[in-house]
N, C-alpha and C positions, 0 to 999 in steps of 0.2 A: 538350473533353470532360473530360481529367483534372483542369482545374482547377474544373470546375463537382460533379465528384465529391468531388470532395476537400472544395471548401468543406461540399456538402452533406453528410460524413459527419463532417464536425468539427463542424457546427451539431447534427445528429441525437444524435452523441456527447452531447454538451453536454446536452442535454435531458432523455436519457433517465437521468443519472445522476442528475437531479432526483427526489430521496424515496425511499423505498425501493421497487424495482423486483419483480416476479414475473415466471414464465414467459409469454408470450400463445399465443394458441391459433391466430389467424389463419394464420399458415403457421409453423405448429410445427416444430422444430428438435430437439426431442429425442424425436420420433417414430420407431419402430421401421421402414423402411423395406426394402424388398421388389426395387425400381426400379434396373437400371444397377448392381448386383451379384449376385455370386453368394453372396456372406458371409451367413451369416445372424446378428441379432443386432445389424445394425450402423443407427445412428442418423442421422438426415439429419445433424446439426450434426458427425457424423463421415466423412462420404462423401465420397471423393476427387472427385466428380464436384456442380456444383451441382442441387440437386434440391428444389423446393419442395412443403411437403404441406399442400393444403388440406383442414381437417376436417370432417365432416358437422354441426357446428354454426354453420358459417361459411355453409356452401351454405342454411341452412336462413333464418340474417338477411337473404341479402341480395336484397330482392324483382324479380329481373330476371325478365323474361316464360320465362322459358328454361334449361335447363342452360346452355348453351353461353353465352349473356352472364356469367352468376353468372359462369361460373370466368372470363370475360373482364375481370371488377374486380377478382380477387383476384390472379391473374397477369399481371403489366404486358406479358410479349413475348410473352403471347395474345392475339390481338385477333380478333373477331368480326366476320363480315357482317352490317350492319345491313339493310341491301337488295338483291336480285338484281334482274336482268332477265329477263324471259320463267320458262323451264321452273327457273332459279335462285334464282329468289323462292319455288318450291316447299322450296325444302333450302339451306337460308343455312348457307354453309359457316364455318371460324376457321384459322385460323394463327399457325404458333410462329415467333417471332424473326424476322416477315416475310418468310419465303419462302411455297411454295404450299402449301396445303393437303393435297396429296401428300405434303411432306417430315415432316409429323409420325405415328410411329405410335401407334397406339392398342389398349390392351389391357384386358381384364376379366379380373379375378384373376392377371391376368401372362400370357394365353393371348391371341392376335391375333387383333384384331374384321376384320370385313368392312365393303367398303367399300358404296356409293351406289351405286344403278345409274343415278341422274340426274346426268349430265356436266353440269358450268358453262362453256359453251361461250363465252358472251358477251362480249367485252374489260371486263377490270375486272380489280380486285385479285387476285380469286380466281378467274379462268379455268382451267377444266384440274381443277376440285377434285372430286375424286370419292372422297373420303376417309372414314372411317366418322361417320354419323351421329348425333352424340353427343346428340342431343335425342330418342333413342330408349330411352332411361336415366334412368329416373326420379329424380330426388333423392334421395329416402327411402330410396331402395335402398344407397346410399353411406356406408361407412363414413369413409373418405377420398383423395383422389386424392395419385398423385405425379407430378410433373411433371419429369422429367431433362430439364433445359434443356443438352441434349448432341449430338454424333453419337452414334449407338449403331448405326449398321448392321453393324458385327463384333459385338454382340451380340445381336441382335434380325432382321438382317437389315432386307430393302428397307422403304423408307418412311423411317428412322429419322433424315435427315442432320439435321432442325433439332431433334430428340428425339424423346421417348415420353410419353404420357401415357396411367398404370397407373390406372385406374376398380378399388380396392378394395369390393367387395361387403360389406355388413352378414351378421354369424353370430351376431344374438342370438337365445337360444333360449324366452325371454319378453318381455313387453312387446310396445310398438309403440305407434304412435300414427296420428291421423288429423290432416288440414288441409284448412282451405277457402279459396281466398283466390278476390277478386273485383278487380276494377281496368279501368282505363280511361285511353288520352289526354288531355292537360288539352285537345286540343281536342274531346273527346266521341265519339270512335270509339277503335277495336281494339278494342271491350269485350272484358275477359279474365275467365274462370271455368277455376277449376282444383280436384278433389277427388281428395287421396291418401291413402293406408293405405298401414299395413306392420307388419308383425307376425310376431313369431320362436315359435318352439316346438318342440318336444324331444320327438320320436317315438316313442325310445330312448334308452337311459344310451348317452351318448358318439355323440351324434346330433343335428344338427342343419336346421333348415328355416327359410327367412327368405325370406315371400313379401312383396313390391309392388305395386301397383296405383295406375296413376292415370288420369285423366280430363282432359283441357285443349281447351278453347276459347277461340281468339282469330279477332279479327274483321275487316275489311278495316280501313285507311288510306287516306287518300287526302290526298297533300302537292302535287299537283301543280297548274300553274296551268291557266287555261282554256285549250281547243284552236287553238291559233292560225290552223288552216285556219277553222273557223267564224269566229273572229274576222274572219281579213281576207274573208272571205264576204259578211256583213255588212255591213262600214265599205264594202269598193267597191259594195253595192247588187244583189249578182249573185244574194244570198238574203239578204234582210230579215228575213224569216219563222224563222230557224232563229233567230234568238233568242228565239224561242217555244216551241222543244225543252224537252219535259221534263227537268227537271234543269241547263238551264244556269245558269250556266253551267261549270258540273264534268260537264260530257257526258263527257272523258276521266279514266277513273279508275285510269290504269296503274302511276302511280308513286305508289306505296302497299305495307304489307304485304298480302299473302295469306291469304285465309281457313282455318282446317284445322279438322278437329277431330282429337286425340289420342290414342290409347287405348293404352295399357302392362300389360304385367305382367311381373314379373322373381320368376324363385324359384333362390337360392342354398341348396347342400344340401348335406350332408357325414356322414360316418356314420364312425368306427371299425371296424374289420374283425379288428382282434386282435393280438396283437403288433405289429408297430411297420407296420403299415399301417392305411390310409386312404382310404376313399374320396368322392368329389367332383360334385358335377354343380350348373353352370347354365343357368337358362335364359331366355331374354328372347322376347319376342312385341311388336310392335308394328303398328299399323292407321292409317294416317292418311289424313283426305281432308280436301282442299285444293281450293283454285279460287282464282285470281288473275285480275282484269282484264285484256284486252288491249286495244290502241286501240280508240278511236269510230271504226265505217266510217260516213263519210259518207251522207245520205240519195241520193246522184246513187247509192252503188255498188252497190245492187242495188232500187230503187224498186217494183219494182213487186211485191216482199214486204216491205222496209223505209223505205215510205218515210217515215218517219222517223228513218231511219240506226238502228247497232244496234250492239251493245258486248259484243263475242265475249267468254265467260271460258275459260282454260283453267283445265281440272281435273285432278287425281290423286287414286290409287287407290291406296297403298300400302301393302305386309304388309312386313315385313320378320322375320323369325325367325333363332334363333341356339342351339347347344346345343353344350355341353361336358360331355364328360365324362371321369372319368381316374381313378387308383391310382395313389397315393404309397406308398413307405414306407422301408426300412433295409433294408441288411445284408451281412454283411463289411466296414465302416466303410465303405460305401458310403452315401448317400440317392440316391433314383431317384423321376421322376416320368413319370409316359407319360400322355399324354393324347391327344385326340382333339379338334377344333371345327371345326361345321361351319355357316355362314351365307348366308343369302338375302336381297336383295333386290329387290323386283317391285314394276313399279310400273305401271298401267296409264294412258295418256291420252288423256283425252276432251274433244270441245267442244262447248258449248251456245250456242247466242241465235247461232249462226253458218250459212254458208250454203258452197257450192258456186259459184261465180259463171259458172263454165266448166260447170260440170254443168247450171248453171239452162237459158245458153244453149243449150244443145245438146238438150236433154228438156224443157222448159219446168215442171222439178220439182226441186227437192233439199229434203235432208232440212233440219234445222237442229242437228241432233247431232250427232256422229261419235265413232267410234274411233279415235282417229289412231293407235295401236300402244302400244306395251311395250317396258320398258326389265329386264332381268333381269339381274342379277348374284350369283353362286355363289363362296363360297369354301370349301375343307374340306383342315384343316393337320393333320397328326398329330404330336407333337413327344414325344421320349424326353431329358430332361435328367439327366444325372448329377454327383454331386457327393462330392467325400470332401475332408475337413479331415486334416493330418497335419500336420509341423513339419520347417519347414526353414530352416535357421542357426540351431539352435535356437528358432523362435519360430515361433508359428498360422500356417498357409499354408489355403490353401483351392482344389483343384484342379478343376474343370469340364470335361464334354463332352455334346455332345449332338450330335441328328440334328434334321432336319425335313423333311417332306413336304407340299408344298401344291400342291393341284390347284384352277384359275381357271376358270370360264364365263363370256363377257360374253354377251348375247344382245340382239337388235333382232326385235319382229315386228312384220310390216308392218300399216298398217292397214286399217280397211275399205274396200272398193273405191270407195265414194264421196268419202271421206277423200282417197285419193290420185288421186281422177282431174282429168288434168292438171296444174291450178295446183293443185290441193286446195283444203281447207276454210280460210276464212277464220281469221287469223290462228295458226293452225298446221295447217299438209298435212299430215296423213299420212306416215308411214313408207314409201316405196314399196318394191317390191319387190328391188329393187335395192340401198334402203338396210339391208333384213333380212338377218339372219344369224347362227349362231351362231358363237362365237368360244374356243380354250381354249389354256389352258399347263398344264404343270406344273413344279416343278423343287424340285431335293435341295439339301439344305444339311446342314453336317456346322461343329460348332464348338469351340473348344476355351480353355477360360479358367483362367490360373493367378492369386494373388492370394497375395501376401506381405510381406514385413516383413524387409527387406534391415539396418535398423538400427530402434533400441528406440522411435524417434519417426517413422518412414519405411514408407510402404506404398506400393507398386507392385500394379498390374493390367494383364494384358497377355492381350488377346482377339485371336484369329483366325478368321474367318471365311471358307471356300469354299462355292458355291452355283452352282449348275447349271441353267440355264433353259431349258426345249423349243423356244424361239422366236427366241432368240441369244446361247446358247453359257453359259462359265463365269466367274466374278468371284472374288476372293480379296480380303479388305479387310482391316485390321486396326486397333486402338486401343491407346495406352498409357498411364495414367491412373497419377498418383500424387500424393503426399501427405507434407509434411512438418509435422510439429506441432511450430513450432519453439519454443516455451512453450505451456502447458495454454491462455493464453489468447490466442494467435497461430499460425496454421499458413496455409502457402502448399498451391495445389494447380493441377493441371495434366491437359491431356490434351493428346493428337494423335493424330487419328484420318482414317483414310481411309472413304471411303463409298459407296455408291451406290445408285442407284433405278431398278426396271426401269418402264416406262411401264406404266398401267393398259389395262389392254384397250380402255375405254371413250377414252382418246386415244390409241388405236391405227387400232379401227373406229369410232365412232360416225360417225353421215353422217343429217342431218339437215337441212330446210330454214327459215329464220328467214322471216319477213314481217312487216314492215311496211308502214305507209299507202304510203310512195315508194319500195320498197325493197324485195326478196327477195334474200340470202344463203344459201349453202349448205354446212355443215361438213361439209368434204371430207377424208373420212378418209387418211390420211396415208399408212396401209400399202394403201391402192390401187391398182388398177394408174391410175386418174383420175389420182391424184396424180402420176404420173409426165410424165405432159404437160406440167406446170407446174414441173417439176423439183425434187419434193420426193420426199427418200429416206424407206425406212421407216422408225418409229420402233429408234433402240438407250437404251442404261441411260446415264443420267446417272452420271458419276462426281464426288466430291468430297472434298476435305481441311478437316477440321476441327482449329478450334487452339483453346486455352482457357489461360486463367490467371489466377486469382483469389486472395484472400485471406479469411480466416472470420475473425474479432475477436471476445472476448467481454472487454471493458473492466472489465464489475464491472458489479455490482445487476442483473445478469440480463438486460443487453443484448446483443444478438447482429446482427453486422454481417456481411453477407457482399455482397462485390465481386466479378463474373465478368464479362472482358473474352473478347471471343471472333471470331473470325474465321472463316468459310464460304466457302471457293470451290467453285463447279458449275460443271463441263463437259459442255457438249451440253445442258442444262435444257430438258426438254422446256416451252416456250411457246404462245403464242398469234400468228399471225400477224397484221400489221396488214389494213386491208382490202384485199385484191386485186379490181380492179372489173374486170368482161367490160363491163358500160355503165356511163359516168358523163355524166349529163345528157345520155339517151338517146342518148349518141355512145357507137361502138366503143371501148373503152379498150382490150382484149386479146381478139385471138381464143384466145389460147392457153386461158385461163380460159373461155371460153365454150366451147370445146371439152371442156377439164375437166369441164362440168357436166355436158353432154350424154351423156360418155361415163360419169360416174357414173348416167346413168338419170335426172336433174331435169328437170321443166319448170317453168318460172317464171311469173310472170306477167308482162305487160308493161310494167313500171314504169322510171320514168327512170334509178333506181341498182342494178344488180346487181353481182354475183361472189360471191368465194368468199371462206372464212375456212380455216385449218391449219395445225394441229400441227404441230412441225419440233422437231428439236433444235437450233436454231436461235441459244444466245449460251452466252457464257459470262458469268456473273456475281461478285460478289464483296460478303459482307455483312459487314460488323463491327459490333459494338457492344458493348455491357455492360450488367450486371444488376446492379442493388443492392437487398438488401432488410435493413432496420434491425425489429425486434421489442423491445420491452420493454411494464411494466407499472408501473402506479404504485399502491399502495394508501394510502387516505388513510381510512382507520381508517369512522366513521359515515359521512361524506361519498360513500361508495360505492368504486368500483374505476377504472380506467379504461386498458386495454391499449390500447397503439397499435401501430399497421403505416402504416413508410412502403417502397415498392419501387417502383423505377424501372426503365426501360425505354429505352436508346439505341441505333437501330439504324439501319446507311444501306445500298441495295444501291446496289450500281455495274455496270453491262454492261461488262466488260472485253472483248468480245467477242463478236461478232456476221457472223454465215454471208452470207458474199454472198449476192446475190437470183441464183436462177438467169438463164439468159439467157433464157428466155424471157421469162421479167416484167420481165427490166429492157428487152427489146424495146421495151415499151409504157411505157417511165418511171415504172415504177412498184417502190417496193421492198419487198423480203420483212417489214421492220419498221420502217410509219413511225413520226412522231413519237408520236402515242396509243402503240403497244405499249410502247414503249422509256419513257415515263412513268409507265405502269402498272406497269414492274418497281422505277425510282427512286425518284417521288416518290409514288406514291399511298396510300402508308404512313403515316405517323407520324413520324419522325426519334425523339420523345421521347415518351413515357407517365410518367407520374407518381402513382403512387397512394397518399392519405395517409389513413387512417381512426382514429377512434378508436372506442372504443365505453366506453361509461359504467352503469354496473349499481350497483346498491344497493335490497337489499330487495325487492321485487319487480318493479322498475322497471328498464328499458336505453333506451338511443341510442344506435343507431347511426351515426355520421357520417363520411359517406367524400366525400373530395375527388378527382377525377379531373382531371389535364388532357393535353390532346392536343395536340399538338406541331401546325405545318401540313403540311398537306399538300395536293397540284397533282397536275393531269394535265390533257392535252391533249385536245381535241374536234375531231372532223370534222363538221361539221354537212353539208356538201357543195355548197361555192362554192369550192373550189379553196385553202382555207387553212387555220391550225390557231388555235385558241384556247385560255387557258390557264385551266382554273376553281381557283380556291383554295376549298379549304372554312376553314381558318382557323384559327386556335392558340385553343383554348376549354378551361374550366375547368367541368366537370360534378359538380353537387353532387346526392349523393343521403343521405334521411335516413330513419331507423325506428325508431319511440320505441314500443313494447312494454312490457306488462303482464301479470301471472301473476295473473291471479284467482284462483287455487286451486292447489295444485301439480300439480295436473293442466291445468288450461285458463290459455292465455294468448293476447291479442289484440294484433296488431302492426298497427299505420300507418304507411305508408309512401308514399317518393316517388320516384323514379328521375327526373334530370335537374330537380331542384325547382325550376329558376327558368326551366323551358322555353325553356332555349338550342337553336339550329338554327345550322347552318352556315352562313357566306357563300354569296348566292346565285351561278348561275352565271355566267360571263361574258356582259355583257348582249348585246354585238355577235356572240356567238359564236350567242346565243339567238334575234336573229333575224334571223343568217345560216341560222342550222336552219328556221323559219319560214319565211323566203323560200325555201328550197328545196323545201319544201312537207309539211316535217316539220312534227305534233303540237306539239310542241316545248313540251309539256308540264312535262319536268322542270326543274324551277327551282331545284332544291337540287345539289350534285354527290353523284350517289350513290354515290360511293368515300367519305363522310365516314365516319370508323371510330367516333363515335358517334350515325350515325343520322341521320333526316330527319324523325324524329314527334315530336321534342319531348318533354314531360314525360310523365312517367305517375303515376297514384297508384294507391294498392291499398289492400285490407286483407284481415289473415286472421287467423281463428281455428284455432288448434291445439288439440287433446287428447293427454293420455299416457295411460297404462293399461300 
């Protein structure tokens, strides 16, 4: 790794001192920065900690379907879910520096967003992710993000071990502008339509209001291959005729994106109040409904309403809401800010084109709708920060304290009684009564941060953090972060910081039942008394040590290099377990597990593979790697401009450690995490990201061109015949490009292409595929969907924008 750094920052070097160089904008460096201090005034390219800030002209180039892709090209040890499974395709989570989706937190205006109330239950990268929704934030609304590629939980508290990333709201009080962009897969689905505004204005002298609005539709996908149960139907002669199904042979259309539509509005506000205060309020609204395919049930499974078999969708119903408001201001060399936010998400789910199969039997009637329940999640933090600048050793020091209060709801309601009677509704039961409930905590934190200047080139920062939780007791962590500038254009910087993370509600209690065609699983929540049969304790806080050590360079011509090596260890990480089976190929594997379910209140259906799935605090882990990001600009007079961004991304987890299988599962030979779980934390990442872009402008005219490549990446499969398979998705190189034009200085038209030469990953293991088959799995999915960029291939677009 150090030598593949080194060569690449003496090649970068090398380059960028070609012609005379400018600032770029791409992740701006001498950006006034907000993130991971208490100083005010102080500039990324001077922050003891690394912090990258992407500008709202960057978000605006780069045509990705989505907030959460955009900032997933412009920051390398962000990366995106490109596909879920089941209720996860509803809410495609991201993650910082390859840990889970939990460990990054996320803020607007610097005040702590709430999280998802749809749990990713499913084994994959992002299992366990129930982290804030960042596709709930319109673009336009953004002035710019900052990204602390840190621990910050002594400053920020839980969530924070792999960073923070600060969502800066727009405060202009004129102007704004509109967009429309249109787009599509090069194979001729997802069609995408998206319409935003945003527009600032001034109420009052020393007043301002900056409302957003947008509108996004996208449309299904479908990558998967034909149903391998009809296939071998078929070819042995048992049903000829189903190759006459409408739609084959893509009768299963599960492995695809999900449909939604999106509707936002964001209003940022602020007003002067008179002397040295101020007052504050935002506020965000979002509505989204979704529907995602589930399996083809066969024509045998319910004939005499389908007998042409039938292709359950699930759907969502989601509001989500969020408000802050607060009073800043001075006095007695004090600054003081107190605020208030309080966040909701609900999300309702239903199924269509589906059926009751125990309900038909039993009343010779079911509906083909249902309710299957609701998923709520509540957060509301009230936070008093205070701050006073003074001098110590003679020089700026800057002293901090504050409090915070945050009270948690998780909530499950059950569904309709037809929903959950028995086995429930086809491809997702119901919530039973059993699995509802409401759920809360709250707990106090008290913090305190000093930040000074020990000598004329040297800064230190040193935060402590205690915090007090209703559900399991108190934590103390802290950080120390410093800085030497040992020439104007060379300084070292550092941190060490301790951390932790309390479990979400939702991988406390959720309890929910999975189905598939051969298959019912049930997420057994953890803090149950169920889960004690099987001997798993409730959930406690991950705790963890962060290390950091980097270098910032600026060579000449206005190049800027910054290197950040860094190290993560988690203990107790709360995970995913592998599969624990009550039947595997309708033999007893474990009564204990089958007892488990029972006593959680499940009834399953009669299918060959059951058991259970759960959260444990179950390994210890350990990440390393390093962040490089090089910025310069070249001006070459008429010939136009052209700023590049290269930034890198290297990062590898290892399980140092892993919780014996209690006795009872290993009764039945079976362990707490087999080889799938323990893949999913290794290899199902990336090892390396790479991202090279230029962009070229003159006159009216740009291009965009951004090179992407991903490192490989494996994970293991149980198809279930008794053994494991390895899918690679593959080391690939994704080019995406957008060549734009300013008609007017108001109007300009961009074309664009994301993935232009429609690369997809290696497909999956072919023996593995139909080992899934012969077990009598769909066995549909032919791409691995852990690839971190995707499974749909190309896309292109276009949009027109207005200013005013």
């Amino acid at each position: 790794m150090r030598k593949w750094f080194g060569t690449a920052c003496a090649a970068l070097l090398g380059l960028g001192l070609a012609g005379q160089a400018l600032a770029a904008d791409e992740t701006s460096v001498d950006e006034l920065i907000v993130t991971g201090t208490r100083v005010t005034g102080l500039r990324a390219s001077d922050s003891a900690a690394p912090i990258q800030v992407v500008s709202q002209a960057v978000l605006e180039r780069v045509g990705a379907t989505d907030f959460v892709n955009a900032l997933a090209l412009m920051v390398p040890s962000f990366t995106a879910q490109a596909v879920g499974g089941d209720m996860a395709n509803e809410t495609l989570s991201a993650r910082l520096r390859g840990l889970s989706p939990n460990h990054a937190l996320v803020l607007i205006n610097g005040k702590r967003r709430h999280g998802t109330s749809n749990l990713a239950i499913l084994s994959g990268a992002y299992q366990g992710g129930a982290a804030a929704d960042l596709n709930f934030i319109p673009p336009a609304a953004i002035a710019r993000i900052e990204v602390l590629q840190d621990g910050a939980a002594a400053q920020y508290g839980s969530d924070a071990i792999a960073g923070v990333i600060n969502i800066i709201l727009k405060q202009d009080v004129d102007g704004g502008g509109a967009d429309v962009m249109v787009g599509q897969y090069f194979e001729g689905d997802g069609d995408t339509g998206e319409v935003s505004l945003n527009a600032g204005f001034a109420p009052a002298d020393g007043a301002f209001v900056n409302v957003t609005a947008l509108s996004r539709y996208h449309s299904y996908s479908n990558r998967g291959g034909p149903d391998q149960r009809v296939e071998q139907a078929i070819a042995s002669g048992a049903h000829p005729d189903w190759k006459n199904l409408s739609g084959y042979p893509q009768l299963n259309k599960i492995f695809g994106d999900a449909r939604y539509q999106l509707n936002l509005v964001t209003v940022n506000a602020g007003a002067d109040l008179g002397g040295d205060m101020r007052a504050y309020a935002t506020a965000t609204y979002g509505a989204k409904y979704g529907g995602g395919w589930a399996n083809f049930r066969l024509p045998t499974r319910l004939p005499a309403l389908y007998p042409l078999g039938f292709n359950p969708i699930d759907t969502t119903k989601e509001q989500d809401y969020a408000l802050t408001g607060g009073i800043a201001g001075a006095a007695a060399g004090w600054t003081w800010d107190l605020s208030s936010t309080w966040g909701r998400d609900d999300i309702a789910v239903n199924i269509t084109n589906s059926a009751n199969v125990d309900l038909y039997k039993d009343t010779g009637k079911t509906p083909s709708a249902f309710h299957a329940g609701d998923f709520i999640a509540t957060q509301w933090t009230t936070t008093l920060d205070l701050a006073r600048p003074f001098r110590l050793l003679a020089r700026p020091a800057t002293f901090a304290l504050g409090a915070e209060r945050r009270a948690e709801i998780y909530e499950i309601k059950a569904g309709d009684p037809a929903s959950r009677y028995k086995a429930g509704s086809q491809s997702y039961p119901g919530f039973a009564l059993t699995d509802a409930g409401e759920h809360s905590r709250d707990n106090w934190a008290v913090y305190a941060d000093l930040a000074f200047a020990p000598a004329p080139d040297t800064t230190l920062d040193v935060a402590l953090r205690h915090e007090r939780f209703s559900d399991f007791g108190s934590t103390t962590v802290g950080k120390l972060t410093g800085r030497w500038d040992v020439t104007p254009a060379f300084a070292l910087r550092g941190t060490a910081s301790t951390g932790f993370r309390a479990p979400t509600l939702a991988e406390s209690y959720y309890s929910a039942t999975n189905v598939q065609p051969n298959s019912a699983f049930v997420q057994l929540p953890p803090n149950a008394p169920a889960a004690a049969l099987i001997g798993i304790d409730r959930l406690k806080p991950e705790t963890s040590v962060n290390l950091s050590a980097g270098v910032l360079v600026r060579p000449g011509g206005g190049v800027v290099v910054t290197l950040d090596a860094y190290q993560i260890e988690v203990e107790d990480r709360v995970v995913g377990s592998g599969t624990l089976y009550g039947y595997y190929n309708g033999v007893v594997q474990s009564a204990a597990v089958n007892a488990a379910i029972a006593a959680n209140g499940n009834v399953l259906e009669p299918v060959p593979f059951s058991g259970v799935n759960v959260f444990s605090n179950g390994v210890d882990t350990r990440t390393r790697g390093a962040d490089l990001v090089v910025t310069w600009s070249n001006s070459y007079g008429a010939p136009g401009r052209i700023d590049w961004t290269v930034a890198a991304n290297y990062n590898q987890t290892k399980v140092t450690g892993v919780r014996a299988t209690p006795v009872q599962l290993a009764a039945s030979g079976q362990s707490l995490f087999d080889k799938v779980a323990l893949s999913t934390l290794e290899t199902a990442s990336p090892k390396m990201k790479l991202v090279a872009g230029a962009l070229w402008q003159a006159g009216g005219w740009s291009v965009d061109l951004r090179e992407t490549w991903y490192g490989q990446t494996s994970r293991f499969s149980d198809p279930g015949d008794g053994r494991y398979y390895l899918d690679k998705a593959g080391a690939k190189l994704i080019t995406d490009l957008v060549v734009g034009y300013d008609l007017t200085k108001q109007v300009s038209l961009k074309f664009g292409a994301n993935n232009l030469f429609d690369v997809h990953p290696n497909r999956v293991n072919a023996a593995g595929l139909a080992a899934s088959a012969a077990a009598g799995n769909p066995a549909v999915e032919v791409y691995p969907a852990f690839s971190p960029f995707g499974i749909n291939g190309g896309f292109y677009y276009a949009r027109v924008g207005y200013r005013f």
